[in-house]
Each structure stands twice: as C-alpha cells, then as structure tokens.
C-alpha positions as CSV (number, residue, x, y, z in Angstrom):
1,X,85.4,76.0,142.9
2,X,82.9,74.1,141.7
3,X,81.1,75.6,138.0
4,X,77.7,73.5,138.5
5,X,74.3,75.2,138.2
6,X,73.8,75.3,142.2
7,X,77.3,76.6,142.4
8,X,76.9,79.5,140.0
9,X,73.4,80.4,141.1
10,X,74.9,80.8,144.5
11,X,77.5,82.8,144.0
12,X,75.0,84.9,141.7
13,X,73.0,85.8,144.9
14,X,76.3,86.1,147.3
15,X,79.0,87.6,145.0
16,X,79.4,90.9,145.2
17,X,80.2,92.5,141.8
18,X,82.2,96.5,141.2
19,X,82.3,98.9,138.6
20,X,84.0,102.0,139.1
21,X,83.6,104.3,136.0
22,X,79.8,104.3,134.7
23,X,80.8,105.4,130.8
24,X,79.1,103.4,128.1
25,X,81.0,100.3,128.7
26,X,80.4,100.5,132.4
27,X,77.1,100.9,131.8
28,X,76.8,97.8,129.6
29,X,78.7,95.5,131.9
30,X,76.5,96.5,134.3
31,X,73.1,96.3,132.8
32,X,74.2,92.5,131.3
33,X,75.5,91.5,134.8
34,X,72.3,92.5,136.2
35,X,70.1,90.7,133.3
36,X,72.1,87.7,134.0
37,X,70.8,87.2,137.7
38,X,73.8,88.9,139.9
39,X,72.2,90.2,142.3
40,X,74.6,92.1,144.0
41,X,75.9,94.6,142.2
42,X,77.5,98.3,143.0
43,X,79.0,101.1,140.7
44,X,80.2,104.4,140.9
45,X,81.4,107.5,139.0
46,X,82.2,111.0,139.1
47,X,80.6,112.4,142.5
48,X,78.5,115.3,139.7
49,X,76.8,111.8,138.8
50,X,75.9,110.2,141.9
51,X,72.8,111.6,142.0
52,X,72.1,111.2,138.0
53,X,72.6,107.1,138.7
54,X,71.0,106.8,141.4
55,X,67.6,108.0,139.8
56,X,68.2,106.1,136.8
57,X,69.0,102.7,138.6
58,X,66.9,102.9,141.6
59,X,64.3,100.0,140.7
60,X,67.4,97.8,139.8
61,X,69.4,95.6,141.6
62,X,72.5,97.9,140.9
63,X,73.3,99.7,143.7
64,X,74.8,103.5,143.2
65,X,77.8,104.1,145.2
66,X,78.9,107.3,146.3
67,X,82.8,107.1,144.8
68,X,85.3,104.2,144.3
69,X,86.2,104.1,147.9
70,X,82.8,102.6,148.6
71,X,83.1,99.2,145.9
72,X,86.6,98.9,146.7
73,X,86.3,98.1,150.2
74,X,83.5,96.1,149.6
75,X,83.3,94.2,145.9
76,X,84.7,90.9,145.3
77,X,85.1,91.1,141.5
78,X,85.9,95.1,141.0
79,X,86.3,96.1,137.3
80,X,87.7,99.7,136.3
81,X,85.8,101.3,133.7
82,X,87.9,104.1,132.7
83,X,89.5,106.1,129.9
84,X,93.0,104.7,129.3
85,X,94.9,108.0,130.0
86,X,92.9,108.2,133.9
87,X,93.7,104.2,135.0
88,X,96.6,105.4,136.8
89,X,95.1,108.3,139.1
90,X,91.8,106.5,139.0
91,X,93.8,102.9,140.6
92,X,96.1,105.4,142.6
93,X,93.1,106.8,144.2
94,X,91.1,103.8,145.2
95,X,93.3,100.6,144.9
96,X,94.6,100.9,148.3
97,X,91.4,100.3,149.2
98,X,90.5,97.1,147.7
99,X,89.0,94.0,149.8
100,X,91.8,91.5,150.7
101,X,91.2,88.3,148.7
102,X,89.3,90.1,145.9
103,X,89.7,90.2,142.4
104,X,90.5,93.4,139.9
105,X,89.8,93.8,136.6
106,X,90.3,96.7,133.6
107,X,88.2,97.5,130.5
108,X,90.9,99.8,128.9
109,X,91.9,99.3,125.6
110,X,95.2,99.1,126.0
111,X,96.7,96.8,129.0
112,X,100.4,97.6,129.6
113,X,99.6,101.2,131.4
114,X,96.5,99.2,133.2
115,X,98.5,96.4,134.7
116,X,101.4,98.8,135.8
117,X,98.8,100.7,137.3
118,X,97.3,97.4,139.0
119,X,100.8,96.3,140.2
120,X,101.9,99.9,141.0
121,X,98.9,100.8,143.4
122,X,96.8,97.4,144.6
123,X,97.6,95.7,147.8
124,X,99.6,92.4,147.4
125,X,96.7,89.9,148.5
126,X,94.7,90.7,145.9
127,X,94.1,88.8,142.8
128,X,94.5,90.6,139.1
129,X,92.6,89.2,136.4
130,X,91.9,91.6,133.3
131,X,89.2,91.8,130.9
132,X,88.4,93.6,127.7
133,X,85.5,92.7,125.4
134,X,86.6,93.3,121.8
135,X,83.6,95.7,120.7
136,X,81.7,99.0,121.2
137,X,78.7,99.3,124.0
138,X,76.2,99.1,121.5
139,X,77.4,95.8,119.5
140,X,75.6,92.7,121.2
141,X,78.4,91.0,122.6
142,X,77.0,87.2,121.9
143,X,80.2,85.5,119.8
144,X,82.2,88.6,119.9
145,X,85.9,87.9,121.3
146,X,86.2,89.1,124.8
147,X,90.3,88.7,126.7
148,X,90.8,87.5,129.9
149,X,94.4,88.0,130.9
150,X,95.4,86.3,134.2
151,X,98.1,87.9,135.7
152,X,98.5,87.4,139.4
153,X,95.5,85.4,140.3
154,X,94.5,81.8,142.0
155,X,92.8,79.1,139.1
156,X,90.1,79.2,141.5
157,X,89.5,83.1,141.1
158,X,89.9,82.9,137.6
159,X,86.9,80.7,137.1
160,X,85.1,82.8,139.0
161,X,85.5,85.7,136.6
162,X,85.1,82.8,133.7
163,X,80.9,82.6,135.5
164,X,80.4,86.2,136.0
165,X,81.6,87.3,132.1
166,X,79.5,83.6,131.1
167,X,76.4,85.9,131.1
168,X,77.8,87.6,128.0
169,X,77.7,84.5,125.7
170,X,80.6,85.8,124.1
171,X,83.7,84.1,122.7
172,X,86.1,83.6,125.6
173,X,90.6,84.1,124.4
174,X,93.1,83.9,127.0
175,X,96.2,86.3,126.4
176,X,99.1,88.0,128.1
177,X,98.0,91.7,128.5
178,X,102.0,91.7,125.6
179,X,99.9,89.9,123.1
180,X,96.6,92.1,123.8
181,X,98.5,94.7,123.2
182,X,100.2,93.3,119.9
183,X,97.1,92.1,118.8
184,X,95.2,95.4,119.4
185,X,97.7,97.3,117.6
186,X,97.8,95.1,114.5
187,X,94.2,95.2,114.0
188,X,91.9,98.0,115.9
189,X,95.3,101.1,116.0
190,X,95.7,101.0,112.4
191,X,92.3,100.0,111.4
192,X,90.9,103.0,113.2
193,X,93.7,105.3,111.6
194,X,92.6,104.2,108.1
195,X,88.8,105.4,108.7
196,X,89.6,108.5,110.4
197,X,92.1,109.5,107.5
198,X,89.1,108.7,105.1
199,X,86.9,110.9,107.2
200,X,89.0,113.6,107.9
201,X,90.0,114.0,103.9
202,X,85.9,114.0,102.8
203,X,85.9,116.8,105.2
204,X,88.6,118.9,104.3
205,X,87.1,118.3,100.5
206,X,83.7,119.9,102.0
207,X,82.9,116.3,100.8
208,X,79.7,114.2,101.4
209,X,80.6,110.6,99.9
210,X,77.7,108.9,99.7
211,X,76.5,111.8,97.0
212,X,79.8,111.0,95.0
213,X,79.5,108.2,92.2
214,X,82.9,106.7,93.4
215,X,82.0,106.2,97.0
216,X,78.7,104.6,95.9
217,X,77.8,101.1,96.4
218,X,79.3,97.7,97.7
219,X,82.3,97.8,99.6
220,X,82.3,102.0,99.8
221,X,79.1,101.8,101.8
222,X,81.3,99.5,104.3
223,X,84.0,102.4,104.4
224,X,81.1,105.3,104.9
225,X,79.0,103.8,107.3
226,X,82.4,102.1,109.3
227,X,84.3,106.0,109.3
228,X,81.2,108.0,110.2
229,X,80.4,105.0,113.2
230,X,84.0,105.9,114.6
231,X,83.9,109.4,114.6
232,X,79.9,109.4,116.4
233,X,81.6,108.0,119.1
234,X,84.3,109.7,121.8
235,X,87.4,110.3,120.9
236,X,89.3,109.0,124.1
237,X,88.4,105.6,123.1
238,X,90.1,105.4,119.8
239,X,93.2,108.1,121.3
240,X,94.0,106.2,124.3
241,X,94.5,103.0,122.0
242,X,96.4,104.5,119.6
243,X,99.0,107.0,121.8
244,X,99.3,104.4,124.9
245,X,100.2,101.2,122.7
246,X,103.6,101.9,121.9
247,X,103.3,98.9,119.4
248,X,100.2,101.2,117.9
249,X,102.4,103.9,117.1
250,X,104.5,101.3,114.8
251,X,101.6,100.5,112.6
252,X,99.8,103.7,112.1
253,X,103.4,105.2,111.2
254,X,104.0,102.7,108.4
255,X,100.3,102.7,107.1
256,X,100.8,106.3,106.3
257,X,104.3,105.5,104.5
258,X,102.6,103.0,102.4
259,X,99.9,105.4,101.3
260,X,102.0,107.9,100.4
261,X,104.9,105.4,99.0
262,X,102.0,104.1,96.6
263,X,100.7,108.1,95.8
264,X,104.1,108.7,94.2
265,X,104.1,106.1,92.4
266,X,100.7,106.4,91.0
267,X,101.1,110.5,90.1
268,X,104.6,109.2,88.6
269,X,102.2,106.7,86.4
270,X,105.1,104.0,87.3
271,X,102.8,101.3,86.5
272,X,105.1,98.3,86.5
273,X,106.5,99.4,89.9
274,X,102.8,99.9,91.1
275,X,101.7,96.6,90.2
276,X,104.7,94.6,91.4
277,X,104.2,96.1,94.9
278,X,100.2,95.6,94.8
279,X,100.8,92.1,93.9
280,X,103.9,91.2,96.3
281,X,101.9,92.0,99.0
282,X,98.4,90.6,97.9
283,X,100.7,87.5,97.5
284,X,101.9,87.5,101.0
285,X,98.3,88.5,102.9
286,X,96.1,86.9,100.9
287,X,98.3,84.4,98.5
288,X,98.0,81.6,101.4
289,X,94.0,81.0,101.0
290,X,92.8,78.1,99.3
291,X,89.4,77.3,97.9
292,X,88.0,76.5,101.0
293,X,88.8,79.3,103.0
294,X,84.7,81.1,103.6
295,X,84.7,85.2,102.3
296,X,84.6,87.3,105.2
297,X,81.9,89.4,102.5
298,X,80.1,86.6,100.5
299,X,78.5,89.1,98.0
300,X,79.0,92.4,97.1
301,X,76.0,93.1,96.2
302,X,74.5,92.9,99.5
303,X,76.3,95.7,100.8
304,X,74.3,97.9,98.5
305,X,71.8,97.7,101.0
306,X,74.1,99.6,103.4
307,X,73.8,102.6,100.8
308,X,73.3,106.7,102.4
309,X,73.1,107.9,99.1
310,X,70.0,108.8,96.7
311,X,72.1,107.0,93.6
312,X,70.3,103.8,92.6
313,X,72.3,101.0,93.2
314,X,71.7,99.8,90.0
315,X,73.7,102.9,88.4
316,X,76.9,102.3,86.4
317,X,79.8,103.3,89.1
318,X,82.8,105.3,88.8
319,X,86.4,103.3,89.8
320,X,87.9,104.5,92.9
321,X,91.5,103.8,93.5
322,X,90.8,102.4,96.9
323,X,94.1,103.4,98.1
324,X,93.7,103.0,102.0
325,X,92.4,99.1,101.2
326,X,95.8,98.7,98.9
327,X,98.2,101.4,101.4
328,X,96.9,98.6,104.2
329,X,98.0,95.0,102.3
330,X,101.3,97.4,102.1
331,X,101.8,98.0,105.0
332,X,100.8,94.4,106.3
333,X,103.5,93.2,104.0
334,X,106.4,95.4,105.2
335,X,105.7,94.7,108.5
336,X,105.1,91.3,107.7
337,X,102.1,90.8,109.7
338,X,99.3,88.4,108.6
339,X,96.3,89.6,109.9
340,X,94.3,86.1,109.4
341,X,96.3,85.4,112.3
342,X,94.5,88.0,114.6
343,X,90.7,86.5,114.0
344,X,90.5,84.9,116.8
345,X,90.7,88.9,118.7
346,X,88.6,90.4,115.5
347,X,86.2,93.8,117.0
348,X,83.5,94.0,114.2
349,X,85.0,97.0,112.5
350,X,88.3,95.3,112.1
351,X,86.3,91.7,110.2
352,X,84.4,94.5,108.2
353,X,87.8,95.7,107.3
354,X,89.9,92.5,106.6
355,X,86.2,92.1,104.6
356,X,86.6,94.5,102.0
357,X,90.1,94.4,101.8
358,X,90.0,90.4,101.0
359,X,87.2,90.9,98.7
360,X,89.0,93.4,96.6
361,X,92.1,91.1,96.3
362,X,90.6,88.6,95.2
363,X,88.3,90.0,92.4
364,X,90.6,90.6,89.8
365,X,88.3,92.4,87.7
366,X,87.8,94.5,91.0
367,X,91.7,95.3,91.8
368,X,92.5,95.8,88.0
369,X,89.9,98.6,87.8
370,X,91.6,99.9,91.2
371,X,95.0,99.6,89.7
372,X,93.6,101.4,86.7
373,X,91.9,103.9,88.5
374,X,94.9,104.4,90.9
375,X,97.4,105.6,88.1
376,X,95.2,107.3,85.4
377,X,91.8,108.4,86.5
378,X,93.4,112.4,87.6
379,X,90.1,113.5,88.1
380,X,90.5,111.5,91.5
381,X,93.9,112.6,92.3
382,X,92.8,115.5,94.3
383,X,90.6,113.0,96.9
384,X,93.9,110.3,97.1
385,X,96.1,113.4,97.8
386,X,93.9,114.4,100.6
387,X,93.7,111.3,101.7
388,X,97.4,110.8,102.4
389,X,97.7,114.4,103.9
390,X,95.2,113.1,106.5
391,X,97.2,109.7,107.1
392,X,100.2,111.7,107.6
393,X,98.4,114.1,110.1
394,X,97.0,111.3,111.9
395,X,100.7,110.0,112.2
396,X,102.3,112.4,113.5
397,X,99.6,113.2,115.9
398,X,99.9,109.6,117.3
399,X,104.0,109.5,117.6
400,X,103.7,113.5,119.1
401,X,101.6,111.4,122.0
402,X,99.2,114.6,121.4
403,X,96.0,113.9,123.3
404,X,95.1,117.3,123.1
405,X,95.7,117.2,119.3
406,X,93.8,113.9,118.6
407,X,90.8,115.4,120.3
408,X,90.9,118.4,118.0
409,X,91.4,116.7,114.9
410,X,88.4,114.1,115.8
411,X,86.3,116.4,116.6
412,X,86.0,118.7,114.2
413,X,85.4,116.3,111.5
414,X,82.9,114.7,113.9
415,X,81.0,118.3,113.8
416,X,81.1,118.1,109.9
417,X,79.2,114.5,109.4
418,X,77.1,114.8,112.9
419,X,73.7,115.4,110.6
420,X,74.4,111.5,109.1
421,X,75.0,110.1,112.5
422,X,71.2,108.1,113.3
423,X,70.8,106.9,109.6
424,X,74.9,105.9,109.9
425,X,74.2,104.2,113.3
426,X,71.0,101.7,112.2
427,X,73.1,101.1,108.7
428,X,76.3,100.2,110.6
429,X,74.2,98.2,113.1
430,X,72.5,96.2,110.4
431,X,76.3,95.5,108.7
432,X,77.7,94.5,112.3
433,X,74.9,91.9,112.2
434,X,75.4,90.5,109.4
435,X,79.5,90.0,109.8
436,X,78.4,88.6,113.8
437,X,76.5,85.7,111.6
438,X,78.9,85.1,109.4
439,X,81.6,84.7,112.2
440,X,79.1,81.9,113.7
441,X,78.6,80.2,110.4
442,X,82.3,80.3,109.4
C-alpha cells in the first residue's frame, strides 16, 4: 500500500473509520480523526446516548451509530473504546459482527484481557492491530508515546493504521501487547499507587497540603497538582490498569513494602541502616548517569510557579521526608527495574514522576535534608505513618482484585479535594507542557 500524499488523501475520503465506546478517549480519537481530514467516520455508545451524540455531532462528519452492531458490519479500521473490565462482553457482543478483511483495535490500558477478548470473539479473517496512546484525553498528544501492537495482521494493514493514527503527530513504539503490559506496570501501576496513597493520607489527616509549609514549593507542587489530577478523573481508568495487569499487582505490592520497610527504620532512628538502603538503591537507579545525561526537571525553582498555596515561594520551607519518592528508588531496586529503560513508553505523569525523583537524588543537599527529616523531624511522623497506612490499603485492594473497593476508596478522597479540581487542572496542564517540551528538546 502505497503511503504517498494521493494515497493517504484517498483513503482519507474512502476509509471507513469505528469507534465503539464514546468515553473521553473515544471522544478524542474521534474529534482528531475528524480534524485530520477522515471523512468517514462512525461511533457509538450506550443506546441512553444515541440521542445525546447525535445532537452534539450532527454538523460533523462523525456519523452517530445506533450500537456497535452498526460500525462493526460496516468500519474498516474499528477501535474499542472501553473500560478494561467491559472489553470482553463489549467484543463478545459485537465482534461476530465485524467486516471480513477489516481491522480491530483497543484503547484499554491493559492488553492481555483485550487481545484474549479479540482472539476469543472476532472472526478469523480479520486483522488485529492494537493501539493505546500513553496519556489522558486532555493532554495534546503531539510527541507523546502512543503503542501499536501488531498481532495477527497483514504489513499492508498495519500501515494503514500507521496513516490514520499519523494525524496524531505523536511518537509512534511498536510492542508485544507482553511488553505493554510490562511496561505499563513498571511505570503508570505503581506510579499511580504512589499519588493515590499521598492523596488518600492528606485526606484521612483532614489535610490540605498546599496550606502546609512542608508540601510547599518545588517538587511538592509536582506531587499536589499530579495526585489531585488523578483522583479528578474516573476511577475505572487507573482500576482496570492496576487489578487486570497481573504484572501491576507485583509492583504496587512491593512499593508498599518498601514504604513501610523504610518507616521502621526511620521510627527506629537506625540511621546507618537507613542511609545504606537510600544509597544502594540511588546507586543502582540513578548511579549509571553521567554528566551528560539532560534533567528531566532543569530547575527547581520553576516549579514554584505550580504553587496552590497562599505561602510565598520565597518563604523558608520546612523538610519533608519525601518517603514515597525514596519508598519508590526502593522498590525499583529490589525489583531491579531501571525505569530509564521505560522512556521511550513515558505518559506525562510518570516523566513528572521519574522528574522529581531524579532531581531529589541527585541534590545532595536535597536528599540529606530528606534523610534528616526522615529519621528525626517527629513532628512529621504522623503524615509518613498515614502515608504508609494508605499504601498498604491501596495494596491489598489491588491483590483482593476489588473493583468495587477501588472505586470506594477513590472516590471518597476524590469528594474531599473536588473544590481544588479547575485551579489543579490549568496548574497540571501548564506542568504537562512544560515536561512535553522538554521530551522534544531532550
């Protein structure tokens, strides 16, 4: 198939492109798809929003379908846009009635139960080429990483799915939907546990950080704005990663070992002990840099303007302990993971992440006042205790494979910060923009 202009312009007008699931990723794929020039494009969802859609996209050139039935039959390129724990029953439902010839693809997070699903319910003569761009509906996807997982397809097909995701101008990784899953679970799973433990432990303090001296300024705006941007979104997102990737379950488990291995030693005062772990594993995660590896951060001091809080930047700060930044070189070290390895897969929150974790390695001034701060400031004991209480919870409600529980727990820390959610939102969009140009530059 031939990728020139003419060729790609054609199959822009003859093409016909399927979403089934109109959530907010279905909704951006199909908005982007349709500012790109395809011109032929149809979508469904539940039949309570048929009516809802086709109101809203009636002067487009996205056509409302009544149900999947309807794009299956009739799409060439037909992408499921649905919540992780519904691909089977969703697939079940309207694979067997997929166009001969055409080509399938998935937006869950997590591809193992997808591609059973795909091989379990599709015909045979259709092609299966996955998908999953690495980043929420609202980010701009231009040079964020978005998979492409060919699994039962034709070269030809796949380069057609290569010119309709083109439109996105993001950055393009080929991966088994194994590695996907790896990947994933290295970097979003135990990222995401990490914020919502911070999150959920401000709230069972009745706490507000950003009014808090030590969770004011630099790299604690990153951790506010990053934890209340998780928990204003829906919960099934961040659940269906972390329950339905077996290899999730792995990480989250020994994050909140390390946190609470490193609590006892710090209530204990062990110091010697304390340090020797600390810098084993900064050793191992970070001890390979060299001088010209770029900062993911490159100044501290610009994060101030990332601030919530009323404190002037400019006020003397209270050390924090930062024990879910150390708990996570930890636990990258006993699992022996080296997270520099996943980049090339980084979502925004996780670079953000690997951000102020690098930067507080490598500031010693930075890591001794954590260290410090960590086994001798007890008027902070009470927020680190919390905190591993929540990592724990979040644990063992990820191995129970509770949905039901994770929804719970999400949301009723979600109802405590929901006031902070705009000024959160246009903070955390501003940070996301300025990690997207330091990706390009670096």
């Amino acid at each position: 198939m031939s990728n020139s202009p003419t060729s790609i312009e054609k199959q822009k007008n003859e093409i016909e492109l399927g979403i089934i699931g109109m959530g907010d990723m279905g909704r951006m794929y199909a908005n982007r798809l349709s500012q790109h020039g395809w011109k032929r494009i149809s979508v469904c969802d539940l039949p309570s929003n048929y009516e809802r859609l086709q109101e809203e996209f009636k002067d487009t050139s996205i056509n409302v379908l009544r149900d999947g039935y309807h794009v299956s039959r009739r799409a060439d390129w037909i992408m499921y846009a649905v919540e992780a724990e519904h691909i089977d029953r969703v697939v079940a439902q309207y694979g067997p009635a997929t166009k001969i010839g055409s080509i399938v693809s998935g937006q869950t997070s997590v591809k193992q139960p997808e591609i059973e699903a795909f091989e379990r319910h599709l015909p045979n003569d259709v092609h299966i080429i996955s998908c999953h761009s690495m980043h929420g509906p609202n980010v701009n996807p231009k040079g964020q990483p978005l998979v492409m997982i060919k699994h039962r397809a034709s070269q030809e097909k796949f380069e057609l799915v290569r010119n309709i995701l083109s439109g996105f101008e993001s950055n393009l990784v080929e991966l088994s939907y194994q590695d996907h899953d790896r990947i994933t679970a290295d970097t979003q799973a135990v990222t995401h546990a990490a914020f919502l433990s911070m999150g959920a432990a401000w709230k069972a303090n009745n706490q507000f950080p950003w009014l808090l001296p030590h969770f004011v300024g630099g790299i604690e705006n990153v951790k506010v704005n990053v934890a209340l941007r998780i928990y204003s979104n829906k919960w099934h997102v961040y659940a269906g990663l972390a329950i339905m990737n077996p290899s999730a379950r792995i990480q989250i488990t020994q994050y909140a070992k390390s946190v609470a291995d490193l609590f006892k030693l710090m209530i204990q005062e062990k110091e010697e002990e304390f340090r020797s772990r600390i810098r084993e594993a900064g050793n191992f995660v970070f001890g390979s840099l060299n001088d010209d590896h770029v900062p993911i951060l490159l100044d501290d001091r610009l994060l101030d303007e990332f601030s919530l809080s009323n404190v002037p930047s400019g006020s003397i700060r209270e050390p924090n302990s930062h024990l879910s930044l150390l708990a996570m070189v930890d636990c990258w070290y006993t699992l022996k993971l080296n997270p520099y390895e996943h980049m090339v897969c980084q979502t925004p929150l996780f670079r953000l992440w690997m951000g102020i974790t690098e930067y507080l390695f490598r500031k010693p001034e930075m890591l001794e006042d954590a260290i410090q701060a960590a086994l001798y400031r007890k008027e902070i004991r009470s927020d680190d205790m919390e905190f591993v209480t929540c990592a724990r919870g979040w644990a063992e409600c990820v191995d129970l494979g509770s949905m039901e529980g994770y929804r719970k727990r999400f949301e009723s820390t979600a109802e405590f910060f929901k006031d902070r959610f705009a000024d959160s939102a246009v903070l955390g969009n501003k940070m996301i923009a300025m990690i997207s140009k330091n990706i390009q530059k670096s």
